[in-house]
N, C-alpha and C positions, 0 to 999 in steps of 0.2 A: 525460441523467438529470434531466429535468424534471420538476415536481410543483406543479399549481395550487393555490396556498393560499389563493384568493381567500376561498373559503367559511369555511373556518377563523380566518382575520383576522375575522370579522365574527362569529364564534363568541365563549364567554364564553373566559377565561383557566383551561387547563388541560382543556379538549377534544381532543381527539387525533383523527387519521386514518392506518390504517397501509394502507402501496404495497406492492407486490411490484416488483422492481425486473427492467424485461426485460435480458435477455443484451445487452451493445455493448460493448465492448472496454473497458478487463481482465474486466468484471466476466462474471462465469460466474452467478449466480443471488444473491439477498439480499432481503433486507425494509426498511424505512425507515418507521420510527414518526415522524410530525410532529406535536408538541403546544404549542397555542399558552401562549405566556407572556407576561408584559408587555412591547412593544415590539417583538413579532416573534414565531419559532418557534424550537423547540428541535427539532432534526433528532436521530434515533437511528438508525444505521444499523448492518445487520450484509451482509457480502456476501464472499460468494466470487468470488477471484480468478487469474487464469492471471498470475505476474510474469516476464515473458522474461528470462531471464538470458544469461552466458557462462560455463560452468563455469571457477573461476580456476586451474586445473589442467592440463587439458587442451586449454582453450578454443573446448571446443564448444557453440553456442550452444541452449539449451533452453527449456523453459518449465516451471515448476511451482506448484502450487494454492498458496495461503492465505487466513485468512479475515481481515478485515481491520473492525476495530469501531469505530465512533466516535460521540462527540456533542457538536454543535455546536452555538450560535448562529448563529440570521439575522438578522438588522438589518432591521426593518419601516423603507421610505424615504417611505412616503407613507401619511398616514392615510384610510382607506378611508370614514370616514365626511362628514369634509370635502374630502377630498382635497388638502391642504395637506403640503408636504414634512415631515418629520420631522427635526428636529434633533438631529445625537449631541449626549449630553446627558456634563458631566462624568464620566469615569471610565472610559467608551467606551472600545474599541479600536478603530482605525482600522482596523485591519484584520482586524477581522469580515467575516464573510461575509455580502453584502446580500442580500433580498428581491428580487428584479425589477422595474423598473418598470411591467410586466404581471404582477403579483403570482404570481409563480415562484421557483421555490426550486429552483437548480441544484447539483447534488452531484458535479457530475462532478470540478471541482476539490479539493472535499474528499476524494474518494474517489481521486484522482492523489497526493495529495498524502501521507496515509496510507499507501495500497499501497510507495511509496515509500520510508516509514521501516519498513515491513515485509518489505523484498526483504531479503536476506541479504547481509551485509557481504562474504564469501568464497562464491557459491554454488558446490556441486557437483552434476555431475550427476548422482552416485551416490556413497555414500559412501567405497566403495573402489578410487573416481578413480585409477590408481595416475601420470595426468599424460603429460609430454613426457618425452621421452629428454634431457636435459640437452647432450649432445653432439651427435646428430644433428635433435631437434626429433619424433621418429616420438611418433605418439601411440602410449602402450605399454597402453592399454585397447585396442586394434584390428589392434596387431601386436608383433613382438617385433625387438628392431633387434639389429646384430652388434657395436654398440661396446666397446669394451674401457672395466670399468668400473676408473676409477685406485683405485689401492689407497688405502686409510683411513689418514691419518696419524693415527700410533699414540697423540699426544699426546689425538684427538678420540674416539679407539675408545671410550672409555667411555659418550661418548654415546649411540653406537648400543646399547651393550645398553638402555640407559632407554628410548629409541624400541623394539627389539624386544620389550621386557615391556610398555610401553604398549598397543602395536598388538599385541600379540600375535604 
């Protein structure tokens, strides 16, 4: 997910270019506005994405969509009109995401990185997952197993009604 900003670098400040971004893994379809600003570009992305999961229930492994938004800074490394490196200047982040030394502006780590804090802490792969059989392990979405369920110590019964008014 490469983007030459060659021509935009060389544009005035605050010129914009919008990509349509192709399908490569996660990304399923999105747009990428690049507008330049002082010392680099300002990336805007919006993209749909496939996040592989493992249901934490069941542990069956799946996939499903999100849309995943972000905007960043790029760190212009070389000025295009002398060609002379660019210096982070006080206040900098080091770790900004740099320009290319072939004036490219790669997203694929922004867009890894994102997708990332947007997968699901606990995904399931349906909401009424109903899991493993605790005793035998049988997934009880795909079958029903013969275990003997131990009875509910009487002290904890109360909880079960709160869970059964919960879930219904």
């Amino acid at each position: 997910m490469r983007f030459n900003v060659a021509g935009l670098l060389k544009s005035e400040v605050g010129a914009s270019r919008r990509h349509d971004i192709e399908p490569e893994e996660p990304v399923h379809r999105g747009t990428v506005l690049i507008t330049r600003v002082p010392r680099g570009v300002l990336v805007r992305c919006e993209a749909d994405v496939f996040i592989e999961a493992q249901c934490s229930r069941c542990l069956v492994p799946f996939a499903y969509p999100e849309t995943v938004r972000f905007e960043e800074f790029y760190r212009q490394q070389v000025d295009l009109v002398d060609g002379h490196r660019m210096e982070m200047i006080e206040g900098e982040d080091e770790d900004t995401f740099v320009i290319g030394l072939n004036n490219e502006v790669d997203i694929s780590e922004a867009v890894r990185q994102y997708t990332v804090m947007a997968a699901a802490m606990q995904p399931l792969c349906r909401p009424d997952c109903p899991g493993l059989c605790p005793e035998c392990g049988t997934d009880l979405g795909m079958e029903t197993c013969q275990c003997e369920r131990a009875p509910i110590d009487p002290r904890w019964a109360r909880l079960l009604t709160l869970q059964t008014r919960k879930h219904g």
